[in-house]
N, C-alpha and C positions, 0 to 999 in steps of 0.2 A: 320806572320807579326803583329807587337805589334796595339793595338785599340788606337787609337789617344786619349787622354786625353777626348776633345770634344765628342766624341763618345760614351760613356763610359755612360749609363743611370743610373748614382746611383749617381747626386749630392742631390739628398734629403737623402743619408746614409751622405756625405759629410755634407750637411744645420745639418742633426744631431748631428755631432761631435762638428761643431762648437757653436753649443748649450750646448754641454754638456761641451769641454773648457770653454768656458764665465760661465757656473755656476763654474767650478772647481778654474777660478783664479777667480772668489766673495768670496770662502770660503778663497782659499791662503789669498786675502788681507783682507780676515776678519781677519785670523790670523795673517797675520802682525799689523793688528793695535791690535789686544788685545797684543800681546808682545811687539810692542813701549809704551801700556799704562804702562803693569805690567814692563816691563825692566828699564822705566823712570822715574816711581814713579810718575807722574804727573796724573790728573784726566782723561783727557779725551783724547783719539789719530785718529784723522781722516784720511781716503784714500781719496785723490781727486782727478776728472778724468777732465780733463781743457778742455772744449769744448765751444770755442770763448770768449763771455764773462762771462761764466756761468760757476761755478763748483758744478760739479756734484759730489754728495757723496757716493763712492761706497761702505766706512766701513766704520762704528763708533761704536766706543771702549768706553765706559764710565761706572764711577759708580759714577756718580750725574747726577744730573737732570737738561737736555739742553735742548731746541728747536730744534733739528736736528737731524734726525734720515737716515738710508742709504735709499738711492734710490733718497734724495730731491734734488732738483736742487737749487743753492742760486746765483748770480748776484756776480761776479769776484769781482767787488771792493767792497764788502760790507765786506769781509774776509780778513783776516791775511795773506791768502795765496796767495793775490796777490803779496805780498812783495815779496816773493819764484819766481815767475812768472815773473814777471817784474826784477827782479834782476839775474835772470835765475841761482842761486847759495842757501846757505843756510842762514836761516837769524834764529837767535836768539833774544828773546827780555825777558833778563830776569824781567824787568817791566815794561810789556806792554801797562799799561796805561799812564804812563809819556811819550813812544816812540811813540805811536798813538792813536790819539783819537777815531780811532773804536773798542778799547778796553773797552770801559769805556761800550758802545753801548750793547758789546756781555758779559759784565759782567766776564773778563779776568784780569786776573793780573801778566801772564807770558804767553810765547810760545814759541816753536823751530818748523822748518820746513825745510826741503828739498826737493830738485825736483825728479820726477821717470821719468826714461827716457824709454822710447823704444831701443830695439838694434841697430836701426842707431843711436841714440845718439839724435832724437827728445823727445820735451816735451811731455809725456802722464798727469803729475796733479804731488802732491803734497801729503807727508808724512808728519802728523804735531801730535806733542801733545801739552795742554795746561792745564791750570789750574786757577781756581779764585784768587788764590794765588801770587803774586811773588817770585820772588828768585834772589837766591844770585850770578848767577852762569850757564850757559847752554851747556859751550862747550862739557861735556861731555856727555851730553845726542842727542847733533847735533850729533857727533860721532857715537852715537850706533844707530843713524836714518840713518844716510847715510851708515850703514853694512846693516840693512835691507833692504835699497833702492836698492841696491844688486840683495837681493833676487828677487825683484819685476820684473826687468827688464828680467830678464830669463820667466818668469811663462807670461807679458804681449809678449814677443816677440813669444810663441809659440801661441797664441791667435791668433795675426798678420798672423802667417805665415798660418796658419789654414783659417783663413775667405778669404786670398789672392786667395790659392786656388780653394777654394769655386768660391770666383769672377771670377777666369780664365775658372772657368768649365761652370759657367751659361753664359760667353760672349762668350764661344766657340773659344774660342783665345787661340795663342801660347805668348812664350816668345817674340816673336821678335817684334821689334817697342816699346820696353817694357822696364824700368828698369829691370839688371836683379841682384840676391840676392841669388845666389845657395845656401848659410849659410842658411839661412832663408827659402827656399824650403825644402831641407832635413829636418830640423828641423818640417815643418809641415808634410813631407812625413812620418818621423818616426811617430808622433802622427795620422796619419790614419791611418797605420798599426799597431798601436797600438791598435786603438779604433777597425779596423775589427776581429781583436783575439778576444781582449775581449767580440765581440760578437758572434764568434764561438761557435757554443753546443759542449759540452764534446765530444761527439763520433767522431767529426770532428777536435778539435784544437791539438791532437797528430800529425796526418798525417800533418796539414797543418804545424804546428810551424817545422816540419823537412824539409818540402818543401821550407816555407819562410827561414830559417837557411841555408839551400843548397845553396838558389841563393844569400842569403844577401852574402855568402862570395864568390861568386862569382863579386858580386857587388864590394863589397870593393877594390878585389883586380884590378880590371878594375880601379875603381875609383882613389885609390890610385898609379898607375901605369899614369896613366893619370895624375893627379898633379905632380908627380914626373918630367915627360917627360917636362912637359910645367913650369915647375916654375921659376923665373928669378933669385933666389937667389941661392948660391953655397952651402950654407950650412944653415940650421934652425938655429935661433938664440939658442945660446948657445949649441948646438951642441944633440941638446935632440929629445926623438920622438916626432910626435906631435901628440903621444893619450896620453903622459905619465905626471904626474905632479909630481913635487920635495918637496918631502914630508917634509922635515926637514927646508926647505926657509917658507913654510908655517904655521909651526909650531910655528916658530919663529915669526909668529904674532900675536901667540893666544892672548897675553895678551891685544891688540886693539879690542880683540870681545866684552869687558865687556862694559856696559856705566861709564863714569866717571871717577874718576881716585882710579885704583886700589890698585896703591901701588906696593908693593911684594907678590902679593897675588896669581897671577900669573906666576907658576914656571915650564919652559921649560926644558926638555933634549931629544934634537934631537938628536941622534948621527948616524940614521941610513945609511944617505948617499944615502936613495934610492930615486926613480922613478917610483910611483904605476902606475899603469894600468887601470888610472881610471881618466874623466875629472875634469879640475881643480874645476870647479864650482860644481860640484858633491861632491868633498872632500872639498871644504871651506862649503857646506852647512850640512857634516855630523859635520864637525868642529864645528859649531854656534851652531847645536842644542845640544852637547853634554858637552860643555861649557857652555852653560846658562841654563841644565839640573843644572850641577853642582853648578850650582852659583844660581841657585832658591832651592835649598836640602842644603845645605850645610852652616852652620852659621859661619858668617860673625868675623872676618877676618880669616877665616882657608885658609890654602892653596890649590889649586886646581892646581895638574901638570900633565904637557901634554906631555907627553912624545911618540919617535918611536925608535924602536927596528927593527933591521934587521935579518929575519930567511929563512931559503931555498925555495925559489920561489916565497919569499914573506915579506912583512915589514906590521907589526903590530903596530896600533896607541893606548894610555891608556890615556884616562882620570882619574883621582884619583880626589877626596874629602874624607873628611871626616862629611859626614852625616850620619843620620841613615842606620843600612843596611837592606838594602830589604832582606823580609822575604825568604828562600828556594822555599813555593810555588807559588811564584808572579818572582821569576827571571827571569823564561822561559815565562812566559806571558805578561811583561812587554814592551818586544818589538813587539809586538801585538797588544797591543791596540788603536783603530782606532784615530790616532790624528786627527787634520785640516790644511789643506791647507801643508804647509812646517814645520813646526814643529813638534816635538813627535821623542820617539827614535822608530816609526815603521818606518819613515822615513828614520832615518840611518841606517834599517834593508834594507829598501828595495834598497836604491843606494847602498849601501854593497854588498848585491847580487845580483845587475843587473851587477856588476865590475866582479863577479863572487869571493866574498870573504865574510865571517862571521862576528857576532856580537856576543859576549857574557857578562857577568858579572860574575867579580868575588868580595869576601869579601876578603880582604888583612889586618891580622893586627885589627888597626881599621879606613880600608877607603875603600871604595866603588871603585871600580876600572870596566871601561866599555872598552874593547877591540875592536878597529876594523881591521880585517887583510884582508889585500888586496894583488892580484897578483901584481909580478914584472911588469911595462914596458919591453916587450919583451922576457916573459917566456912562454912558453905555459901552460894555462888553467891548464893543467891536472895533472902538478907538482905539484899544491897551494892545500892540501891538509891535514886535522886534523891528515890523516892518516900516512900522509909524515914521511918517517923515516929521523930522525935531529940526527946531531952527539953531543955527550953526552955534548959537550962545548957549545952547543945551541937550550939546554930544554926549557921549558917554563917557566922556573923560571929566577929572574932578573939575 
């Protein structure tokens, strides 16, 4: 008979985790705001976490010299970001001193700001950068606030779901009498079991990861057999699975990931027609960081194209620029090194392989070329493979 949740003496492993989430989304939104500063070009870029009248500064991003540093708490209206708040949308001011006069106060002379939502769609605070400066100009930099604001709302909802259950285990309550939010449950059930592996000793995390493996697909298929049965629509929209995302509809927006207006600088060829096997918000976030890899390497206006190709068990995505190429001994290392928070291409190493598919680099020519190949939607694992024999019309050459 299963131990009742309640019963269960390890929410201080539990109080642990969500200790260690809350430090992991600090660094995320550290990194969000150092890439709204550098992606915007503007001097400074703040995370803000809106609690009642007060916003709290969870990151700040700068290279001049402010009054405000992370962790401070400052009085809602005395900020730019109340505009964000109150207007519950984005607000651009490219000369912020003539638009309000608490600009003149904080020594501003431009801003852009959007809101970070939580996964129900509530307000958590406020993405903004600014500068002493004015300008001419901000739509396109709101634009590449509100791709990262994106990001945010994933990394804050597994937070949520994480301290929720915390909550539930120290009240010794069930769901019932309760909102309920299964999305948001599993969501924190994966990250304890995440967090209990990773603190498995080595002599123990073989046996258990094939023990947890056994019942997770046990799980799934219950799970999924169970939605199935109870769901009120006849068919999924668009007729697709729903672990699989459509590679080539999302390609086709890459050119929306850059701030500002590109031009033809960005140049798509989708043609693969496929459906990887990997969540959608998994593959738009290998997308962002491999795209603004390219477009921070890569001089300005060269083009940088994104292209997918369709190969046996599996469809392969290519970033291309033409920047310097990475030297032979840094290729294999490069996807290695330890970034922060969401960005770094260790990160498109590591959702890569949690899809269960590769990352590599290659030198083409004279461009830089970063590969990512992913399983089909609905192929088994065990096809998708370097070793896989491909027939002669679908080598690995273009």
């Amino acid at each position: 008979m299963p131990i009742p949740l309640k019963a269960v003496p390890a929410s201080r492993h539990l109080a642990r985790l969500a200790e260690r989430g809350a430090e992991e989304l600090a660094v995320a939104l550290g990194s969000i705001a150092d890439a709204a500063r550098s992606g915007t070009g503007l001097s400074v870029a703040l995370v803000c976490r809106v609690d009642g009248d007060q916003c709290q500064l969870m990151a700040v991003s700068t290279d001049a010299a402010i009054p405000l540093n992370t962790g401070d708490s400052v009085p809602l209206d005395q900020m730019l970001d109340e505009l964000v708040v109150s207007g519950d949308g984005p607000v651009a001011l490219p000369d912020a001193r003539a638009a309000d006069p608490r600009s003149a106060a904080l020594g501003l002379g431009s801003y852009a700001g959007v809101p970070l939502r939580r996964l129900n769609g509530d307000l958590y605070g406020t993405l903004a950068v600014l500068d002493p400066d004015p300008k001419d100009n901000l739509d396109g930099e709101v634009e590449f606030l509100e791709r990262l604001s994106r990001l945010v709302t994933h990394e804050i909802g597994l937070q949520d779901a994480l301290q929720r259950l915390l909550d539930e285990v120290g009240e010794g309550s069930t769901a019932e009498g309760k909102d309920v939010d299964p999305v948001a449950d599993l969501h924190g059930l994966a990250a304890v079991i995440e967090g209990i592996l990773r603190q498995t000793g080595p002599h123990d995390r073989d046996r258990l990861e094939r023990t947890v493996a056994k019942e997770t697909s046990r799980f799934a298929h219950d799970l999924m057999d169970t939605l199935m049965r109870h769901r009120t629509v006849a068919v999924l929209p668009g007729n697709l699975e729903p672990w699989g995302t459509e590679v080539d509809e999302l390609l086709e927006r890459g050119a929306n990931l850059l701030p500002g207006n590109q031009g033809d600088r960005i140049r798509v060829n989708a043609t693969s027609g496929a459906t990887a096997d990997i969540p959608r918000r998994h593959l738009e976030r290998i997308l962002v960081n491999l795209v603004y890899r390219a477009w921070r390497t890569a001089p300005p206006p060269t083009p940088i194209t994104i292209a997918s190709r369709l190969r046996p068990g599996a469809v392969e995505i290519s970033v291309d620029d033409e920047g310097d190429a990475v030297p032979p001994s840094e290729a294999e290392a490069m996807f290695d090194q330890d970034g922060r928070g969401l960005l770094g291409l260790s990160v498109v190493k590591e959702l890569a392989m949690r899809a269960g598919g590769t990352v590599r680099y290659e030198r083409r020519d004279e461009s830089n070329r970063i590969v990512v190949r992913l399983p089909l939607a609905g192929v088994p694992r065990a096809v998708v493979d370097d070793n896989t024999p491909m027939p002669a019309s679908m080598g690995n050459g273009d």
